[in-house]
ZADO-1210 file (C-alpha; in nm, 4 decimals, padded with zeros to 6 digits):
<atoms>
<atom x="00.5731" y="-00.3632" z="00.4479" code="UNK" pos="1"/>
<atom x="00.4460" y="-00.7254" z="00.4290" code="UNK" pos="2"/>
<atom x="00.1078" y="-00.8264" z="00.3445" code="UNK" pos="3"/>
<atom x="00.1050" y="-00.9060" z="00.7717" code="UNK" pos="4"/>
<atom x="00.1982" y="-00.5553" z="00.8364" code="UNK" pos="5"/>
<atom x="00.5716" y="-00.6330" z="00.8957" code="UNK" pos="6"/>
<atom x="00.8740" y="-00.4353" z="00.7826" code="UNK" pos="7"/>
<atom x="01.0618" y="-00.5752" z="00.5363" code="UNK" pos="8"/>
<atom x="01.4529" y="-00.4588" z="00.3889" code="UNK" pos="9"/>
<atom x="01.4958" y="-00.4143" z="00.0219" code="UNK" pos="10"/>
<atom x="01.8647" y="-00.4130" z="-00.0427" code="UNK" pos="11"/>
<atom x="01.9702" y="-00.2171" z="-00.2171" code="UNK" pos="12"/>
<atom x="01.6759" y="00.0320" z="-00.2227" code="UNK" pos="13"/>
<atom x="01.4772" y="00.0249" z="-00.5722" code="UNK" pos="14"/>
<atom x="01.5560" y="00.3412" z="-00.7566" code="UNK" pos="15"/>
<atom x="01.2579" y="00.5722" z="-00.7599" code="UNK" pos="16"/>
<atom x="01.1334" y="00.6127" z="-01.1253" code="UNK" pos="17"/>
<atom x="00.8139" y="00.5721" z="-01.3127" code="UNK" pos="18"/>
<atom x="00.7897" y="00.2296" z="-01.2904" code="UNK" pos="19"/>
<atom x="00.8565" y="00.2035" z="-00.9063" code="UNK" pos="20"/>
<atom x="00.5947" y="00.5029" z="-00.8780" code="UNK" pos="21"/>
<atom x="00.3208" y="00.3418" z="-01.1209" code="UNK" pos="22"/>
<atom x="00.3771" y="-00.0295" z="-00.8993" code="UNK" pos="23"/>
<atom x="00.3436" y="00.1262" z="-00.5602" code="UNK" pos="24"/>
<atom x="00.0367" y="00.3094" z="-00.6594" code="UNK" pos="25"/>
<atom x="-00.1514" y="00.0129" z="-00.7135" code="UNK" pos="26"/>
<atom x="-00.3516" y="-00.1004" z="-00.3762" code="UNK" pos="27"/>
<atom x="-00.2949" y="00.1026" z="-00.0486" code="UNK" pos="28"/>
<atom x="-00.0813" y="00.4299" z="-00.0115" code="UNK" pos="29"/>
<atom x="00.3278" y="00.3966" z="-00.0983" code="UNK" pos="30"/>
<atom x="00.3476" y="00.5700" z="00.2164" code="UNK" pos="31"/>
<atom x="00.2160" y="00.3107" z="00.4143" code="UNK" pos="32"/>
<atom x="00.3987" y="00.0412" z="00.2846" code="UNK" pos="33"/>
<atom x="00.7271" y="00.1797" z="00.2205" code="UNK" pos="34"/>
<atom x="00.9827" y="00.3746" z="00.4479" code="UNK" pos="35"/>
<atom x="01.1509" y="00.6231" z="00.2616" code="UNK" pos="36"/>
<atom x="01.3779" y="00.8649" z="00.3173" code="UNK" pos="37"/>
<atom x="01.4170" y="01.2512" z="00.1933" code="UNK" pos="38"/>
<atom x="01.6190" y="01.4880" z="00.3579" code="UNK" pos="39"/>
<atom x="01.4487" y="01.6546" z="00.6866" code="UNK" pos="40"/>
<atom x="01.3674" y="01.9784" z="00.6561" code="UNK" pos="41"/>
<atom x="01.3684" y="02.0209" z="00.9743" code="UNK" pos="42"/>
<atom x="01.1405" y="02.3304" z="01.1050" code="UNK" pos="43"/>
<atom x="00.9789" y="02.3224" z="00.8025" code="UNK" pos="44"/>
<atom x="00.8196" y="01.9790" z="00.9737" code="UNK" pos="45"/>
<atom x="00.5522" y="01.9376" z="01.2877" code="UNK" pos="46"/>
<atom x="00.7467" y="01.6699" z="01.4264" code="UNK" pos="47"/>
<atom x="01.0641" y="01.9199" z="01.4446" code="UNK" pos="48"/>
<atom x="01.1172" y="02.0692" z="01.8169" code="UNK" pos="49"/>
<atom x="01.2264" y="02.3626" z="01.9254" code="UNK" pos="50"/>
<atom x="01.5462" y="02.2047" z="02.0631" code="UNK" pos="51"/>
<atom x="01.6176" y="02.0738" z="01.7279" code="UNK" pos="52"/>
<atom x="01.5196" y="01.7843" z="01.7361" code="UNK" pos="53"/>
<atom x="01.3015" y="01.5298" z="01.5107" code="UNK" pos="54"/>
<atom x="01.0278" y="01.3880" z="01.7832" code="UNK" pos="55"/>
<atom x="00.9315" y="01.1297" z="01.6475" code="UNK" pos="56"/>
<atom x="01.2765" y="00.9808" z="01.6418" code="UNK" pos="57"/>
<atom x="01.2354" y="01.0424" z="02.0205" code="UNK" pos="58"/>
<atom x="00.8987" y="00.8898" z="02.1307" code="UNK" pos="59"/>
<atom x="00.9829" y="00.5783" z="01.9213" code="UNK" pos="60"/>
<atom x="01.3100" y="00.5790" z="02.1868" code="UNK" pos="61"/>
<atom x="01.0984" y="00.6493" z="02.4242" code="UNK" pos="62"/>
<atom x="00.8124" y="00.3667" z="02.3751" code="UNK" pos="63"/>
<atom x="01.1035" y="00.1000" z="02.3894" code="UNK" pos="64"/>
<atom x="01.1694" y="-00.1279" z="02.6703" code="UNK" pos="65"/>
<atom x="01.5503" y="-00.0782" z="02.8186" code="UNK" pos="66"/>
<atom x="01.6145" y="-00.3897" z="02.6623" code="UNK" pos="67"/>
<atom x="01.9253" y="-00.4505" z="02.4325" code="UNK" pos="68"/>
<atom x="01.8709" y="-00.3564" z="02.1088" code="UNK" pos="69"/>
<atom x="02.1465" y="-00.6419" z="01.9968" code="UNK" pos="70"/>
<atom x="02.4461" y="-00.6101" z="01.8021" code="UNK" pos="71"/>
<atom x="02.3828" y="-00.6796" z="01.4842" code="UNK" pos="72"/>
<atom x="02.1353" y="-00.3952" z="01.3150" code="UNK" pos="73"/>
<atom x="01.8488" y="-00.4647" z="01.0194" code="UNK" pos="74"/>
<atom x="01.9677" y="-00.4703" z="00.6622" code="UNK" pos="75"/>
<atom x="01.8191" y="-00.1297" z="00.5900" code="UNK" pos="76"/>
<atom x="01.8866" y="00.0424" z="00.2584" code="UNK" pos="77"/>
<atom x="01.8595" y="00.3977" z="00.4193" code="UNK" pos="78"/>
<atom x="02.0099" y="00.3814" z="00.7106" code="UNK" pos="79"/>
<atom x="02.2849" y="00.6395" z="00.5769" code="UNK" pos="80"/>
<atom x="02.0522" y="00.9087" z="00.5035" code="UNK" pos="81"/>
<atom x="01.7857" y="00.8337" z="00.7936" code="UNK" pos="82"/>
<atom x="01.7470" y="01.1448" z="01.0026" code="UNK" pos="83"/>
<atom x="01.6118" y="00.9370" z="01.3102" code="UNK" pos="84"/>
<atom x="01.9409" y="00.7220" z="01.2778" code="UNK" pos="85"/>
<atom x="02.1795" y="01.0413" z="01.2390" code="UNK" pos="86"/>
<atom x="01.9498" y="01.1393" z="01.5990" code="UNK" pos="87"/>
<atom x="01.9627" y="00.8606" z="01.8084" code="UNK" pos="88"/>
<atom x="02.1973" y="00.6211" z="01.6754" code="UNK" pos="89"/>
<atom x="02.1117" y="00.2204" z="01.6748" code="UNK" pos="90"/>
<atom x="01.7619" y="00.2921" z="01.9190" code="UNK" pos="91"/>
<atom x="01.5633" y="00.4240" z="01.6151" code="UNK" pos="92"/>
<atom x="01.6598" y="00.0898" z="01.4147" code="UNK" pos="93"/>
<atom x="01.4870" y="-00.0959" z="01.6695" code="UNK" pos="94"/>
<atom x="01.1820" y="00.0898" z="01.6823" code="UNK" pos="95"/>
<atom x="01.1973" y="00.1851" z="01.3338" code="UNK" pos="96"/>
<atom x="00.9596" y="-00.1438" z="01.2119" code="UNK" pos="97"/>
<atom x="00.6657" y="-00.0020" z="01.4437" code="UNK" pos="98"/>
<atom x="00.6696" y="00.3746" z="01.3365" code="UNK" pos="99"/>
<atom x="00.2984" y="00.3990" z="01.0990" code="UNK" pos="100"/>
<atom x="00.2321" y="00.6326" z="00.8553" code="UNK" pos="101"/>
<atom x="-00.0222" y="00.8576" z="00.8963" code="UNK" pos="102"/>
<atom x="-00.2864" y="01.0194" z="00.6602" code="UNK" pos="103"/>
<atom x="-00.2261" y="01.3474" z="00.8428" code="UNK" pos="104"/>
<atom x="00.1559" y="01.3879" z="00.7726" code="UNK" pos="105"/>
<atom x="00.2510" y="01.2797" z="01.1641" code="UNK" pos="106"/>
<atom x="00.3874" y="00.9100" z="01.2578" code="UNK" pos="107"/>
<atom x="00.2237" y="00.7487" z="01.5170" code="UNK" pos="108"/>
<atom x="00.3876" y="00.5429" z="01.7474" code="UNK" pos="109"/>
<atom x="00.2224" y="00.2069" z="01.8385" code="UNK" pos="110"/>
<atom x="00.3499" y="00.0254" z="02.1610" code="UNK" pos="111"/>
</atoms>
């Protein structure tokens, strides 16, 4: 994230060592200024349904407009391993960038 609270793309994503880890502890959580991505474990999360499904993959869907989310998709450095991608396809991209971290473990979805 920005120092305005945008998203930003690293590309390629920094490799996650000691260095990375003693840099992003300095100032506010890593979690709320970096999207990462781990693989879901799936029930073993609250945001995991009982459909199988990650939800908050589908209220950020949900929160969108019907507009067109555009061709040509962010430079993202996880896309390949993002769960919400793998879900719902080139919808979670868009809403991706408004998805906050929360102290509590859930995402909140602003609109």
């Amino acid at each position: 994230m920005t120092s305005s609270g945008e998203l930003a793309y690293l590309r390629p994503p920094p490799p996650i060592d000691d260095e990375f880890v003693a840099r992003a502890e300095e100032g506010r959580l890593p979690e709320a200024r970096f999207r990462f991505a781990e693989p879901c474990v799936e029930q073993g999360c609250a945001n995991w349904t009982e459909a199988g499904r990650c939800s908050v993959a589908d209220r950020v869907v949900a929160s969108q407009d019907d507009g067109d989310p555009g061709d040509r998709l962010p430079a993202c450095g996880i896309r390949g391993s993002c769960r919400w991608f793998a879900q719902v396809g080139r919808e979670a991209c868009r809403g991706c960038p408004f998805v906050l971290h929360s102290e509590v473990s859930t995402a909140t979805v602003e609109t």
